[in-house]
C-alpha positions as CSV (number, residue, x, y, z in Angstrom):
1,X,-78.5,62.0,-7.9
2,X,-76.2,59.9,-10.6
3,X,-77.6,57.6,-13.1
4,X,-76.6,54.8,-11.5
5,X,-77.7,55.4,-7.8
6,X,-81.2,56.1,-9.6
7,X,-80.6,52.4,-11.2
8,X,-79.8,50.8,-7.7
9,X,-82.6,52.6,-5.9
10,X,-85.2,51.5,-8.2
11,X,-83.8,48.1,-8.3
12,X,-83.9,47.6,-4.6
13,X,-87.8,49.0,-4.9
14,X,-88.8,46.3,-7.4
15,X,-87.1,43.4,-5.3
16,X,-88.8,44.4,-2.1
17,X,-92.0,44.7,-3.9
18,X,-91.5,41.4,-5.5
19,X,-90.6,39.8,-1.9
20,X,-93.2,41.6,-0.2
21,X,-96.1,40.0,-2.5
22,X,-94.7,36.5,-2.8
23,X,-95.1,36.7,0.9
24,X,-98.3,38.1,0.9
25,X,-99.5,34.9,-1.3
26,X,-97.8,32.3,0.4
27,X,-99.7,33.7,3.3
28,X,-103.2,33.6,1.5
29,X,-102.4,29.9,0.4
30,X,-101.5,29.0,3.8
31,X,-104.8,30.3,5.0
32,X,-107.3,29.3,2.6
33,X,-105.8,25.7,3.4
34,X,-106.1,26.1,7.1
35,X,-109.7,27.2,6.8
36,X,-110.5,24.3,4.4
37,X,-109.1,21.6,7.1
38,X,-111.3,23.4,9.6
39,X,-114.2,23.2,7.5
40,X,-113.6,19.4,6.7
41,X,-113.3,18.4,10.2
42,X,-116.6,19.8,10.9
43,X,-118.3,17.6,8.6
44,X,-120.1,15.2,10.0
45,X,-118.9,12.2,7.9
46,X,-117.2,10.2,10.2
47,X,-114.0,10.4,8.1
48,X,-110.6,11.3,8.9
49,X,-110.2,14.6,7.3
50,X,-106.6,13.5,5.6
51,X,-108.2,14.0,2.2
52,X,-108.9,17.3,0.1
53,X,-110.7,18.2,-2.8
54,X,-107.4,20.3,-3.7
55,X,-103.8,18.7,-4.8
56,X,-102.8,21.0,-2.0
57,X,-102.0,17.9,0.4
58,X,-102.4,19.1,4.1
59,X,-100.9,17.2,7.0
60,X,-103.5,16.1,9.9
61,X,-101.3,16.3,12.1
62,X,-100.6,19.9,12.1
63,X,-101.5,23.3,10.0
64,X,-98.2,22.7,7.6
65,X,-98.5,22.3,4.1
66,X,-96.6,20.6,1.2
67,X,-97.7,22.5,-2.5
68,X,-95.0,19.8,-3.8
69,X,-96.5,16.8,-2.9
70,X,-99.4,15.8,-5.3
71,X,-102.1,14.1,-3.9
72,X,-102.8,10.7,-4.0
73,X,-105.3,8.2,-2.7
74,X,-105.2,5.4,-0.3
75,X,-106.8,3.2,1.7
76,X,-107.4,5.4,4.5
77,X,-108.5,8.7,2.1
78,X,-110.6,7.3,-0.5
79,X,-113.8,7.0,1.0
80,X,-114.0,10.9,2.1
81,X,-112.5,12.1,-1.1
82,X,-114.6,9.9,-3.2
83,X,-118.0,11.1,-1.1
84,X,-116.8,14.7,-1.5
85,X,-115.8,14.2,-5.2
86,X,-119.5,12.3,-6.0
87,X,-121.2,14.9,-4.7
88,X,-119.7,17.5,-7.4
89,X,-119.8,15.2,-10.0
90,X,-123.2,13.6,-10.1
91,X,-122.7,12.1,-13.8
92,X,-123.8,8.1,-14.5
93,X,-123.5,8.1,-18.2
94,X,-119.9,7.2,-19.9
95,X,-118.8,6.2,-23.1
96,X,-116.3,3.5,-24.1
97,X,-115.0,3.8,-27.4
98,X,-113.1,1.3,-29.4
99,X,-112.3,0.7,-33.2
100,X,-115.4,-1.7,-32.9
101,X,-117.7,1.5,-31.6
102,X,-119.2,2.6,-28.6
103,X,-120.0,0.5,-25.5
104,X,-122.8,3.2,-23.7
105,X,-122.6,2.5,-19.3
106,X,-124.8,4.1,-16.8
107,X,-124.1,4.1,-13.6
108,X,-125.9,3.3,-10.7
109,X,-126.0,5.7,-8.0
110,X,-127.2,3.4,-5.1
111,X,-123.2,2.6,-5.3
112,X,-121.6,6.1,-4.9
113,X,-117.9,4.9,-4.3
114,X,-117.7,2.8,-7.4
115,X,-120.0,5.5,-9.4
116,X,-117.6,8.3,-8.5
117,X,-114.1,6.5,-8.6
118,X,-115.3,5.2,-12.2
119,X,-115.9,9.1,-12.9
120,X,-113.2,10.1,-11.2
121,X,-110.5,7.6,-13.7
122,X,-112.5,8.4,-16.8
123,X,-111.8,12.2,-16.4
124,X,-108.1,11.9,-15.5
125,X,-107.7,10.2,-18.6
126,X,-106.4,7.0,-17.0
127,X,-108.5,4.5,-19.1
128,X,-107.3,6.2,-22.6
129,X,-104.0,4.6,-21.6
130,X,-105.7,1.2,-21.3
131,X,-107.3,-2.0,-23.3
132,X,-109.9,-4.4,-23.2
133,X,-106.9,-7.1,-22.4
134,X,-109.2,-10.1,-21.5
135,X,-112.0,-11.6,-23.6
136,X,-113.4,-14.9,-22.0
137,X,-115.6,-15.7,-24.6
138,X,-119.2,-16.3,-23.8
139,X,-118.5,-14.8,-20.3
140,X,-116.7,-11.8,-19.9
141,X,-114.5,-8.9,-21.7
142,X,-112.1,-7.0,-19.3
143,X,-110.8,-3.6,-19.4
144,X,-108.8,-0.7,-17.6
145,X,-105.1,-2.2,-17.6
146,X,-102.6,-3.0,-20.4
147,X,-98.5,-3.5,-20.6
148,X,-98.2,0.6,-21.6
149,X,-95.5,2.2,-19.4
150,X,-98.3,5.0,-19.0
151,X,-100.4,2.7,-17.6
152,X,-98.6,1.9,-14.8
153,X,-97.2,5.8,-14.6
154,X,-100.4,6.9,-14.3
155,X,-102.1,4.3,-11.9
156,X,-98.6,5.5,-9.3
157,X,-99.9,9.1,-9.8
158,X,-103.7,8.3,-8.6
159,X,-102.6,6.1,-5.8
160,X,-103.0,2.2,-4.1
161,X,-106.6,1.8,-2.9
162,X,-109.1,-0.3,-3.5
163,X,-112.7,-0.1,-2.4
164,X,-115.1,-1.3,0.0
165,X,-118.0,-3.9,-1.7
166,X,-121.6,-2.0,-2.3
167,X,-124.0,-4.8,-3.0
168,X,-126.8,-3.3,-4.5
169,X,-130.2,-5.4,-3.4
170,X,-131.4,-7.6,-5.8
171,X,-128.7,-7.0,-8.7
172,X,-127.0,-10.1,-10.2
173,X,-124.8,-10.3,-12.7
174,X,-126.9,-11.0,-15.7
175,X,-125.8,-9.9,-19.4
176,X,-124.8,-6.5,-19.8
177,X,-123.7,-6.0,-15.9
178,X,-120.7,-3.9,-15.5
179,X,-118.7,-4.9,-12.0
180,X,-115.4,-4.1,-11.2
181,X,-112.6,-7.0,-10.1
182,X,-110.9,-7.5,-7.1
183,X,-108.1,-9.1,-5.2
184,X,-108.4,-13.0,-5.3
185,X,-105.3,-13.6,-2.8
186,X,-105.6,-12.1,1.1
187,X,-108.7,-10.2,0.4
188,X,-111.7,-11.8,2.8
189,X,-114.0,-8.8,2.1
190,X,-114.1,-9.2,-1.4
191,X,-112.7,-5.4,-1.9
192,X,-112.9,-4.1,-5.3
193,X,-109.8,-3.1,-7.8
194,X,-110.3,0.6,-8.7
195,X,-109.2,0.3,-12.1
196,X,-110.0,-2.9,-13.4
197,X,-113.6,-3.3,-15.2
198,X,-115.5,-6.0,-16.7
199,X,-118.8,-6.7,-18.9
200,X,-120.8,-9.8,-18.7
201,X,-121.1,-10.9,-22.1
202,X,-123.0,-14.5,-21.0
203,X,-126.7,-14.6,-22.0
204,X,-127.7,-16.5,-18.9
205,X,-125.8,-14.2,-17.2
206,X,-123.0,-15.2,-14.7
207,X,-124.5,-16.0,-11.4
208,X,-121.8,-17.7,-9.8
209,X,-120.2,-13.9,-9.5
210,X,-122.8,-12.9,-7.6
211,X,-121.8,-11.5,-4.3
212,X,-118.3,-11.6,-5.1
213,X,-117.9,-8.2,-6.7
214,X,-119.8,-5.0,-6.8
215,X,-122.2,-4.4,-9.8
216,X,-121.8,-0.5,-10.3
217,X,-123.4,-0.2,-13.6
218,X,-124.9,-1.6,-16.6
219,X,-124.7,-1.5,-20.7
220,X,-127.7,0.5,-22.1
221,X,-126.4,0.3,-25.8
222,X,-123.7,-1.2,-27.9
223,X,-123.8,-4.7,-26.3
224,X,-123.4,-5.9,-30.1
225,X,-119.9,-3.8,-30.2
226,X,-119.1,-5.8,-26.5
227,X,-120.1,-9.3,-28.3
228,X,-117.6,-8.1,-31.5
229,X,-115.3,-8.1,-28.7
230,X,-115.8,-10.9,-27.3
231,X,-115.2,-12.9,-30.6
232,X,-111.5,-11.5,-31.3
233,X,-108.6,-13.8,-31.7
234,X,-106.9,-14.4,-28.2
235,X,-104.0,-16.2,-26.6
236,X,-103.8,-19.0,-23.9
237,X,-103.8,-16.0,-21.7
238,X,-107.1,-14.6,-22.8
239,X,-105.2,-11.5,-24.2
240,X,-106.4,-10.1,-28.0
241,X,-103.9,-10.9,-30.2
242,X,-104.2,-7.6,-31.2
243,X,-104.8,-4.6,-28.7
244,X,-108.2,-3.1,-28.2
245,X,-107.4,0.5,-27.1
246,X,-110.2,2.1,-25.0
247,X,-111.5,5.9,-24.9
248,X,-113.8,7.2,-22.5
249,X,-115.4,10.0,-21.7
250,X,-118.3,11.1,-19.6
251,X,-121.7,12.1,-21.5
252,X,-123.8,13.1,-18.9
């Protein structure tokens, strides 16, 4: 046999192999996605099973399967990924930082949606892209937007939701309270933002809140670094003259 037939044999035997395994995966990923829909619909949650653990993103409708199409969440997904996502990330303890030093938040567990979403955007990095960019003095400091492009890049890439209120019994918003905002125009149920955060700063508290948002944690150390906040220079606006990045992380 000639040199080059040898050349062209082997060739052929390499592409077939190479077809034959990219098959053989694509097959595998097909299955273990069909089997995890299965399992999902079996739960008895109550939820439309439109919503995966995976960025695999699998149509209800049918067994296809887009591995292009990142996941993203929405109204109609959130509360059975955010469930799912609690459950394997049981954490209540994050840390804020800022040049002024560390706000310390635990979170409380009798609200799992807020508890896990807040979990869920501190470990996709989404609030290291933010600011505190509202200081009401003697009332509140707000965090978790800011007029970075990566901001609003990243909050497209996590999705438009917002959540369901979770009034915990007997929580008001006194100092050190950690809610989350929400909607003021067309939003009768008083749904919560998923990204925007804010600290009562007020000594007597701020009562007048109460029942309007969702009270999903509180401040167990650093208040002093949340008051150095609230004293910065600010515009008519509210804004800090001069950005306060943030940095979270989750400690336990």
């Amino acid at each position: 046999m000639s040199f080059n037939r040898v050349i062209l044999v082997y060739s052929c035997i390499v592409f077939f192999g190479f077809c034959s395994c990219e098959d053989t995966h694509s097959k595998k990923t097909k299955q273990r996605i069909i089997e995890n829909e299965k399992r999902i619909s079996t739960e008895k949650s109550g939820y439309q099973n439109d919503t995966l653990k995976t960025e695999i993103k699998v149509k209800t409708d049918d067994t296809s399967v887009s591995e292009d199409e990142p996941f993203k969440l929405t109204n109609k997904n959130m509360k059975s990924f955010l469930l799912e996502y609690g459950k394997e990330n049981p954490e209540t303890l994050v840390r804020i930082n800022t040049k002024f030093g560390d706000i310390h938040i635990r979170l409380y567990k009798e609200s799992p949606l807020h508890r896990a979403n807040f979990i869920y955007l501190v470990k996709q990095k989404y609030f290291d892209e933010t600011f505190f960019y509202r200081v009401a003095k003697g009332f509140v400091i707000q965090g978790g937007n800011s007029d970075r492009t990566q901001m609003a890049q990243k909050r497209h890439d996590i999705g438009d939701y917002t959540l369901p209120q979770e009034p915990i019994k007997g929580l008001k918003h006194n100092r050190g309270s950690v809610a989350l905002s929400k909607q003021w125009v067309d939003n009768p149920s008083n749904r919560s933002t998923p990204y925007e955060f804010f600290i009562v700063i007020a000594k007597q508290g701020a009562h007048h809140l109460d029942g309007e948002h969702t009270i999903f944690g509180k401040v167990i150390k650093g208040m002093n670094i949340a008051d150095k906040i609230s004293n910065v220079p600010v515009d008519g606006s509210e804004w800090p003259k001069e950005n306060i990045f943030i940095k979270a992380e989750v400690t336990k």
